[in-house]
Kinemage of the C-alpha trace (Angstrom):
@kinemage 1
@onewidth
@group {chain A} dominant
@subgroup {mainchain}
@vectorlist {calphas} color= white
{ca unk a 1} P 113.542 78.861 119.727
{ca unk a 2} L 112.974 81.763 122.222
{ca unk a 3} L 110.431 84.408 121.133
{ca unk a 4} L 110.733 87.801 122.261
{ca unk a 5} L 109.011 90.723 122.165
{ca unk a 6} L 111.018 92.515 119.919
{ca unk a 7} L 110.919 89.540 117.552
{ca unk a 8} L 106.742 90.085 117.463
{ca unk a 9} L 105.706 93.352 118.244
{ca unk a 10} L 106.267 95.018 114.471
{ca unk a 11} L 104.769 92.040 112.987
{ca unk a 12} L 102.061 91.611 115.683
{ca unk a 13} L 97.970 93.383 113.854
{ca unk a 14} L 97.128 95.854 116.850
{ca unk a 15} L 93.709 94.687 116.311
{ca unk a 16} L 94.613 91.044 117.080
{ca unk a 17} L 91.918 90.263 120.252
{ca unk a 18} L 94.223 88.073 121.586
{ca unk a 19} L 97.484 89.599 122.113
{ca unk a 20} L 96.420 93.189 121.681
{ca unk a 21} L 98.904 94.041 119.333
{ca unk a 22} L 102.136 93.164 121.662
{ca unk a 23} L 102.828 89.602 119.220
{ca unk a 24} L 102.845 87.630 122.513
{ca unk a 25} L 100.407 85.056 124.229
{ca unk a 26} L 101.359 83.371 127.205
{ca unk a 27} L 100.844 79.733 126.143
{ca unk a 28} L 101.464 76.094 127.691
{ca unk a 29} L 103.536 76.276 131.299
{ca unk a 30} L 103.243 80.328 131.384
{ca unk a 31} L 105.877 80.003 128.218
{ca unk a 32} L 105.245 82.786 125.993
{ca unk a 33} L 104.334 81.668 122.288
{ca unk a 34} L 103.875 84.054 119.247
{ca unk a 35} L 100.175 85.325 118.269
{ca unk a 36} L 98.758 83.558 115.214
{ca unk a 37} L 98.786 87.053 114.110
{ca unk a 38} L 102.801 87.195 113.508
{ca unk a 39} L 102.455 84.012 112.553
{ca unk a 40} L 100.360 84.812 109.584
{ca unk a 41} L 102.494 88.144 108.872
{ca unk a 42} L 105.515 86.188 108.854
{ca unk a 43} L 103.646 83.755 106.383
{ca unk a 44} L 102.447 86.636 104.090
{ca unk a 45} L 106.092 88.138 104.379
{ca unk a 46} L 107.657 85.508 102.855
{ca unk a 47} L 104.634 84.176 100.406
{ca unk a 48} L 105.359 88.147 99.057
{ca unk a 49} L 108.653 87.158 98.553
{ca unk a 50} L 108.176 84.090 96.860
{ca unk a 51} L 105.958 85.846 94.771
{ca unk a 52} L 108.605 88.507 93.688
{ca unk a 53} L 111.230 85.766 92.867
{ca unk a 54} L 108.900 83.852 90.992
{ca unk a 55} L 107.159 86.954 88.569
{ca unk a 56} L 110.638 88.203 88.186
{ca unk a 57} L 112.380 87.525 84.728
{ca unk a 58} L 114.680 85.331 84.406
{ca unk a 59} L 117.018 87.497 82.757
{ca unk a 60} L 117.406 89.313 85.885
{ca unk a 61} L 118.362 86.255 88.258
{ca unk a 62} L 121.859 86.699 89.441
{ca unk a 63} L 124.354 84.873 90.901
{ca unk a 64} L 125.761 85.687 94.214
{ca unk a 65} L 129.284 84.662 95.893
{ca unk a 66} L 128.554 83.387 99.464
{ca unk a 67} L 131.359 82.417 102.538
{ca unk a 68} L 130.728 79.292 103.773
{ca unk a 69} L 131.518 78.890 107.735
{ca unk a 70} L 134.297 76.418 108.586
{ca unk a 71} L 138.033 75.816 109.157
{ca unk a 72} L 138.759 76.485 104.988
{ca unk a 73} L 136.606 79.503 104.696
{ca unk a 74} L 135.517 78.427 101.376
{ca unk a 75} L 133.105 80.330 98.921
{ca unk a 76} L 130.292 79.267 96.963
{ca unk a 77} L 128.355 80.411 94.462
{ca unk a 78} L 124.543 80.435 94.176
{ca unk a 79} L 120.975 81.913 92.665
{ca unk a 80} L 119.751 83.088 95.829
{ca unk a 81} L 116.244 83.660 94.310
{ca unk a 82} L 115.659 80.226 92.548
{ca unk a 83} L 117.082 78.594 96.666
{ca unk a 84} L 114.404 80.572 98.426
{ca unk a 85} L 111.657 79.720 95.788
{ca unk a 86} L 112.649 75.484 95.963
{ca unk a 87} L 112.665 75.736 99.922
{ca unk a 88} L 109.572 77.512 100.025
{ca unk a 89} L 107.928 74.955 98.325
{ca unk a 90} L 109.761 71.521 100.027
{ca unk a 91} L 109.239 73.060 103.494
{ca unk a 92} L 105.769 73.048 102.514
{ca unk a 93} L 105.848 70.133 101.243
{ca unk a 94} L 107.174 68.527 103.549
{ca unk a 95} L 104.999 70.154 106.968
{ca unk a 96} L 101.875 70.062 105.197
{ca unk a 97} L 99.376 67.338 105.515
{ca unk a 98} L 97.481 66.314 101.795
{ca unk a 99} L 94.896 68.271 102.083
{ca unk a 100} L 96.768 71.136 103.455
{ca unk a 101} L 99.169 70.933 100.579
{ca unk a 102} L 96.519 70.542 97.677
{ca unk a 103} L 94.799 73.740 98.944
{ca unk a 104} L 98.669 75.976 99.371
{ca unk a 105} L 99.375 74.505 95.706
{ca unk a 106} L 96.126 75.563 94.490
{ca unk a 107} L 95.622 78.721 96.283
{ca unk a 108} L 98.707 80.007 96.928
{ca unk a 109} L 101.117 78.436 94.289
{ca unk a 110} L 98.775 78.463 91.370
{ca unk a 111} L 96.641 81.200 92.394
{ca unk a 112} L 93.150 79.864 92.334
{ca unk a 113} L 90.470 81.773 94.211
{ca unk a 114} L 87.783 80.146 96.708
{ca unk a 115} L 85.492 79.946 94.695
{ca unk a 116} L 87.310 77.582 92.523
{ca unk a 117} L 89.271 76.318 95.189
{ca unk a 118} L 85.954 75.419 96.496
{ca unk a 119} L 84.610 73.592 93.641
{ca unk a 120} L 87.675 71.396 92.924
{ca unk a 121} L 88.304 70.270 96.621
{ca unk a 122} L 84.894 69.647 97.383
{ca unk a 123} L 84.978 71.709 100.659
{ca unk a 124} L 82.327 74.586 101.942
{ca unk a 125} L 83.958 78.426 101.723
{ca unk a 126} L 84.349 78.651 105.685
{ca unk a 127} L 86.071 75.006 105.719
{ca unk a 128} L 88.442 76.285 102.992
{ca unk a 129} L 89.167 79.594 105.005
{ca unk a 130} L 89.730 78.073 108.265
{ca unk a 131} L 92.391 75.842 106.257
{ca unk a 132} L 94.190 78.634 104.762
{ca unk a 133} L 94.239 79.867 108.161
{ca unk a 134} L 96.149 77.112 109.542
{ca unk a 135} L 98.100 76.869 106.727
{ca unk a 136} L 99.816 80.212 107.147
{ca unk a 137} L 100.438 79.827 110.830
{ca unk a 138} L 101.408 76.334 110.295
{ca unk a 139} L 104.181 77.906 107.539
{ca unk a 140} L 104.838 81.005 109.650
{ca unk a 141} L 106.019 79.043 112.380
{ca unk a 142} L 108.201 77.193 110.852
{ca unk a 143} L 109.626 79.522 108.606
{ca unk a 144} L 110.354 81.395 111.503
{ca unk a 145} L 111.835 78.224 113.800
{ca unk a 146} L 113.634 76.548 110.646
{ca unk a 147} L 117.034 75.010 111.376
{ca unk a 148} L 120.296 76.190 110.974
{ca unk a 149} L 118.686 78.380 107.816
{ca unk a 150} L 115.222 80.128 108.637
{ca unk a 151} L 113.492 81.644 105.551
{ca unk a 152} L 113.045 84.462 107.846
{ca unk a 153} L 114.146 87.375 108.395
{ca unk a 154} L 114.422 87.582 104.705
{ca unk a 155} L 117.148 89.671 104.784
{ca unk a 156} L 119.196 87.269 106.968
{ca unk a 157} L 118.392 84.889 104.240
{ca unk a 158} L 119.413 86.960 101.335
{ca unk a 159} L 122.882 87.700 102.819
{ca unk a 160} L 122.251 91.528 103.764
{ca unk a 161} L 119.588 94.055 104.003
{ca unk a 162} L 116.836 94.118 101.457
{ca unk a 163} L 116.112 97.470 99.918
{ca unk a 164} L 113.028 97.883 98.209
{ca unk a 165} L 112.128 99.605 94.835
{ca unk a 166} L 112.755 103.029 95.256
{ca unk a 167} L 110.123 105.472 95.125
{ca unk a 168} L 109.796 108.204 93.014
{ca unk a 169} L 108.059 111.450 94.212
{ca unk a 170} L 107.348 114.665 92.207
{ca unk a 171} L 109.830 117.109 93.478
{ca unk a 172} L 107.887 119.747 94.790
{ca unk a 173} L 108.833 123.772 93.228
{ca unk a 174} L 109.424 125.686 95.975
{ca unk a 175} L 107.940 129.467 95.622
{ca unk a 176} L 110.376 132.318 97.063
């Protein structure tokens, strides 16, 4: 997959001492490679998403009508939010090493802290932070680079733009 700019500059932290904010590093042959900054935002983008799905009620799952691309033009149905949450987890699964995986299932799946995290691994706090580290670039990346389905752009994923909770603001009297 080709990065570009415009793929890395709104995700890229403009703090990031490596790529300055721009999302880009020039990496192996003068190739330019994504920052493990966007990586890690791309990560956290779709770990938010998970989240949502999975702290949603169930009630409130719904079924969506999808084309399917070929010579028939068929449709499908599908729970787009239960897909997204069982191929976050078996993309994981599956590009995760053992300990990699035992730390995302405890820390990010089950929602341990370090502390306990820690404890029940039997690592030291900076060896269990430089893991999660490489976890969510690990993830980001190929999230990003899946194929012939990424998990994101989220919204290319979910069939259409996603609009977010509206917010409410106090309308403001206006004095004449």
């Amino acid at each position: 997959m080709e990065w570009t700019r415009s793929d890395t500059i709104a995700l890229a932290n403009n703090s990031c001492t490596h790529c300055h904010g721009l999302g880009l590093r020039l990496g192996l042959r003068g190739k330019p490679s994504p920052c493990n900054c966007v990586l890690r935002e791309i990560f956290r983008a779709c770990y938010a998403r998970f989240r949502a799905c999975a702290t949603k009620e169930k009630y409130l799952s719904r079924v969506s009508l999808e084309f399917v691309p070929g010579p028939d033009r068929r449709l499908t149905w599908g729970f787009k939010d239960e897909e997204y949450m069982a191929d976050f987890i078996l993309v994981s699964r599956r590009t995760l090493d053992e300990f990699e995986y035992k730390v995302f299932k405890y820390h990010f799946l089950l929602g341990a802290d370090w502390k306990l995290c820690c404890r029940r691994l039997g690592t030291d706090r900076g060896s269990f932070f430089h893991c999660v580290y490489r976890i969510e670039h690990k993830l980001g990346r190929v999230f990003r680079e899946l194929e012939p389905y990424s998990l994101f752009p989220l919204d290319e994923y979910f069939n259409g733009a996603m609009h977010p909770e509206p917010v409410y603001r106090p309308l403001l009297l206006q004095t004449a």
